[in-house]
C-alpha positions as CSV (number, residue, x, y, z in Angstrom):
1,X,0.0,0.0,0.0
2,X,1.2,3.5,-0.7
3,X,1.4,6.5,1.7
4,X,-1.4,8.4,0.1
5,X,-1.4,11.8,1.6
6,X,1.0,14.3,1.9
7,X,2.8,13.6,5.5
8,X,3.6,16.5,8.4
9,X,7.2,16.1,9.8
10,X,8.7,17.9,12.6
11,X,12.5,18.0,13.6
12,X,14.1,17.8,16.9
13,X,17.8,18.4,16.0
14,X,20.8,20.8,17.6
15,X,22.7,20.7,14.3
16,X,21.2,23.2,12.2
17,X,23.3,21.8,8.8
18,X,22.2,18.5,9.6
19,X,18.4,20.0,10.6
20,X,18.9,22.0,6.9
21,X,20.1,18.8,4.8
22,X,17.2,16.3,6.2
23,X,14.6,19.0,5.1
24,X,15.3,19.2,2.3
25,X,15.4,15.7,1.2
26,X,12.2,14.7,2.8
27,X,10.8,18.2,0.9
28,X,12.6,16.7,-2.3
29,X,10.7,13.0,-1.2
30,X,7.0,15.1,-1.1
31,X,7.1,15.2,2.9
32,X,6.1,18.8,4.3
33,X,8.7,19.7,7.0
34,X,6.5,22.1,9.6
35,X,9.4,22.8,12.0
36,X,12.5,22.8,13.3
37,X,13.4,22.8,16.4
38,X,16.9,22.3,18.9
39,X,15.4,22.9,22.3
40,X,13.4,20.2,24.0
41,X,10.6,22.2,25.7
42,X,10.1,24.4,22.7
43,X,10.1,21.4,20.5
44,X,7.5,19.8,22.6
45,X,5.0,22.5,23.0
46,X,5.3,23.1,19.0
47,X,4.7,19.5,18.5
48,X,1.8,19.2,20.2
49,X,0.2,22.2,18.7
50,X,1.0,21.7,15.3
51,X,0.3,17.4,15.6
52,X,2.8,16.4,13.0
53,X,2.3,12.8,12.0
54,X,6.2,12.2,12.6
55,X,9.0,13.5,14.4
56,X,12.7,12.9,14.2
57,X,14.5,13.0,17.4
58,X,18.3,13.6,18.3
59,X,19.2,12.4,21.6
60,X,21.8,15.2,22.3
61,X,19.9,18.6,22.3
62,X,20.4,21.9,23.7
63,X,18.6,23.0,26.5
64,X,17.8,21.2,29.6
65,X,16.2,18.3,27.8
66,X,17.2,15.0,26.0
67,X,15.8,14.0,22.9
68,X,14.6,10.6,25.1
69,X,12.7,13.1,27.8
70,X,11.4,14.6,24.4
71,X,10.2,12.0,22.8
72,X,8.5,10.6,26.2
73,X,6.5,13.7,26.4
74,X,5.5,13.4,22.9
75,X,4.3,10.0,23.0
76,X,2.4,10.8,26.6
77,X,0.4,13.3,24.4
78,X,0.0,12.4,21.0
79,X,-0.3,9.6,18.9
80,X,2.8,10.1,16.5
81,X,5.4,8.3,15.0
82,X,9.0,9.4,16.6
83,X,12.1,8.0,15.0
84,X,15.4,8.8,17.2
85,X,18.6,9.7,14.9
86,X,22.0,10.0,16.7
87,X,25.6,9.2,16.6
88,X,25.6,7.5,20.1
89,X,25.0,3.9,20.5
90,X,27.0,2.9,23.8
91,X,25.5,0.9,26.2
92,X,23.8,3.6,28.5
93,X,21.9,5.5,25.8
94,X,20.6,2.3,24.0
95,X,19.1,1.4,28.1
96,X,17.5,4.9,28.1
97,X,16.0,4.4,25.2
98,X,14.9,1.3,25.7
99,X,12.8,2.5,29.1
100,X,10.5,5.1,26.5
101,X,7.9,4.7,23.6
102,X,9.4,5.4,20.1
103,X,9.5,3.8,16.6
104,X,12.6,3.9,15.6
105,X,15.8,4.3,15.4
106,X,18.6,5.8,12.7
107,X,22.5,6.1,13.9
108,X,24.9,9.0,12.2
109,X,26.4,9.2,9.7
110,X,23.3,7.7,7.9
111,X,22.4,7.8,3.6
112,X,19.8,9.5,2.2
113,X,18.3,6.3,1.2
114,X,18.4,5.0,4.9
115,X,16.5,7.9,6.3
116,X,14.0,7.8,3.4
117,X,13.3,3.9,3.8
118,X,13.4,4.2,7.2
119,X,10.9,7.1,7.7
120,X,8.6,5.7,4.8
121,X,8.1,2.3,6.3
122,X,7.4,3.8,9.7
123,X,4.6,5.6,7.9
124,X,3.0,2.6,5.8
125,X,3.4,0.5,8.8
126,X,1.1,2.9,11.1
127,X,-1.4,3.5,7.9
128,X,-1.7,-0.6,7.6
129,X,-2.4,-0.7,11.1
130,X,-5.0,1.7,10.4
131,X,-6.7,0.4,7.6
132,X,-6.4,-2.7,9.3
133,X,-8.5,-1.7,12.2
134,X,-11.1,1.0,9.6
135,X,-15.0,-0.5,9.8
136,X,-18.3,1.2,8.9
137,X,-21.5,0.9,10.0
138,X,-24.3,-1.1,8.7
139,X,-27.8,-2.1,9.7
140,X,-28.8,-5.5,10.9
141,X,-32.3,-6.3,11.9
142,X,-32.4,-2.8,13.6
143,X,-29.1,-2.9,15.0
144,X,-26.1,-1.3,13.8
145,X,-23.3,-3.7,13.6
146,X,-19.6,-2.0,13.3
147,X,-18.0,-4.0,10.4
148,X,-14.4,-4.6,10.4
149,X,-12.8,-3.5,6.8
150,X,-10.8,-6.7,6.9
151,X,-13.4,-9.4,7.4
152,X,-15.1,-7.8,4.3
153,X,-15.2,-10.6,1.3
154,X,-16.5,-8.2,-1.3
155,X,-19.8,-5.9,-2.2
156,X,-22.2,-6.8,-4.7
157,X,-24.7,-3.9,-6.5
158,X,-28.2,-4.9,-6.3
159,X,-30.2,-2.1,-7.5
160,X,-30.4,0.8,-4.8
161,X,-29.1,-1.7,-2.6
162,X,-25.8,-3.7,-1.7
163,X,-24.7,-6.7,-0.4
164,X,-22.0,-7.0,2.2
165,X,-20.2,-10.3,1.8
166,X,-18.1,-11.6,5.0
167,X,-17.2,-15.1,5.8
168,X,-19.6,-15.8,8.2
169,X,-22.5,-13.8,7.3
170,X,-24.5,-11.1,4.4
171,X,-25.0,-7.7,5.2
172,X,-27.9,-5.2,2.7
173,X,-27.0,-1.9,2.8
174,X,-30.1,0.5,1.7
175,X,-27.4,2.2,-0.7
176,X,-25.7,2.2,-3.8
177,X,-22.4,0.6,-4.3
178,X,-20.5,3.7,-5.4
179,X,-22.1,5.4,-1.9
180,X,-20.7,2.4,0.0
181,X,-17.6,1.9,-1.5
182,X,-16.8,5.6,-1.0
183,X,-16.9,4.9,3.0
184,X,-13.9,2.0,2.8
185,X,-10.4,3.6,3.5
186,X,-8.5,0.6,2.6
187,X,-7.0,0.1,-0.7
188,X,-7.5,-3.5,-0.6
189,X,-10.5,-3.1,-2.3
190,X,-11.2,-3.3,-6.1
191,X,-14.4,-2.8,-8.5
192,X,-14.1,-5.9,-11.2
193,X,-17.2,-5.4,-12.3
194,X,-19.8,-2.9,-12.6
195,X,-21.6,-4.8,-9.6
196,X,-18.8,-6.4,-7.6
197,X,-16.0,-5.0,-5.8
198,X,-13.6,-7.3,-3.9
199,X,-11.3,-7.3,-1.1
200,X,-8.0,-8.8,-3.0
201,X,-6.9,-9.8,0.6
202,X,-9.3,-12.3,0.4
203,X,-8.7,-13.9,-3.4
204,X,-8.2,-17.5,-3.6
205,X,-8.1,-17.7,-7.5
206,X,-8.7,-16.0,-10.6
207,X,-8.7,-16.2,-13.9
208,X,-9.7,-13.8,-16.9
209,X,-13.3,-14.4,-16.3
210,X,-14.6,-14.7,-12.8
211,X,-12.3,-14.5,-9.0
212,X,-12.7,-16.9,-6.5
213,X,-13.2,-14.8,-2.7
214,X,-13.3,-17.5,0.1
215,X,-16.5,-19.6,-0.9
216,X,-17.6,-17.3,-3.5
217,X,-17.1,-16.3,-6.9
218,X,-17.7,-13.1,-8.5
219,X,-17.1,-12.4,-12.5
220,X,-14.4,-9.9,-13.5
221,X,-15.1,-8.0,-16.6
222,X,-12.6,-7.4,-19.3
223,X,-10.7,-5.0,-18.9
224,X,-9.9,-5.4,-15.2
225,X,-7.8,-8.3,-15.3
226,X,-4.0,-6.7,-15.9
227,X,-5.2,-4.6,-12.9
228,X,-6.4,-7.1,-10.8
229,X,-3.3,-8.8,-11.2
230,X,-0.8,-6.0,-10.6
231,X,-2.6,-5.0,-7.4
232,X,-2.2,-8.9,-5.9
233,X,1.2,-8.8,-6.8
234,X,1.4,-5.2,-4.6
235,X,-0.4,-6.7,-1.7
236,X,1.7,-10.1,-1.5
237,X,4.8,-7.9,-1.4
């Protein structure tokens, strides 16, 4: 899955060159950069105003603070990714470390590739997680049942209706496909057909005329095959 949206990054770093160099490659790498910072307790109060959904973290900061007592606060208050990137790895620091919340972890002198990988895969891990744990809503006998993304098998158009296809059970929806479709967040899913849309997590087999989900099958119209296919092979990787 790719990181779809544009992601906030703030900076906790007392080398303003270094601070300088690694904002402008993740500007370069479509990443807004929303602050800077070298003191802990100005960093902290920024961060939590301004809610980046990532911060990078050097241990050794000016100011009264560490980038550990930094990144402790943070994680006490927000829900954010923090990476920690310094040149010391001796015994002491990696046991500080280890008593605090973080994410993970990037020693100096590091490439440009490194710090790219590592912050992007910190990112499409947390958005996985996400997606992972997205439901919606939908109506069962006067109840409203909260439906896990993930145990959905696929939706199937019936008139101003759809069907919600799980392993276990059917869900009708009193909407249109397109209408329902629009509430998934997860890009697992994929129209085949004018009235099927499947959860390619859930594909047994396939061939150019009809997919296999679990115990069903659904057809595939031409014309979605090659795309079928390359978004298996995305989601197996």
């Amino acid at each position: 899955m790719e990181v779809l949206e544009k992601k906030r990054i703030y900076i906790v770093e007392d080398e303003f060159d270094l601070a300088e160099n690694i904002r402008d490659i993740l500007t370069h790498s479509n990443y807004e950069v929303i602050g800077i910072e070298s003191d802990g307790k100005i960093a902290i109060k920024q961060i939590i105003e301004k809610k980046p959904d990532m911060v990078l973290i050097d241990i050794k900061l000016a100011g009264s603070l560490s980038g550990i007592e930094v990144c402790s606060q943070v994680k006490q208050n927000l829900d954010t990714l923090t990476i920690f990137i310094t040149a010391h790895s001796d015994q002491e620091v990696l046991e500080k470390i280890g008593d605090v919340d973080y994410d993970s972890f990037i020693l100096k002198p590091f490439t440009k590739e490194t710090l790219k990988s590592n912050i992007y895969l910190n990112l499409l891990k947390k958005e996985n997680i996400i997606n992972k744990n997205s439901y919606i809503n939908v109506r069962d006998k006067g109840l409203i049942v909260p439906l896990q993304e993930s145990e959905i098998l696929m939706l199937k158009a019936d008139g101003l209706y759809t069907k919600i296809f799980t392993k276990d059970k059917q869900y009708m929806v009193r909407d249109i496909m397109k209408d329902v479709s629009q509430k998934l967040s997860s890009d697992c899913f994929l129209r085949i057909h004018k009235s099927y849309i499947i959860n390619v997590n859930h594909v047994t087999a396939y061939n150019s005329k009809e997919v296999n989900i679990d115990k069903y099958v659904a057809p595939i119209r031409r014309g979605f095959f090659r795309e079928l296919a390359k978004k298996l092979v995305m989601h197996m990787n």
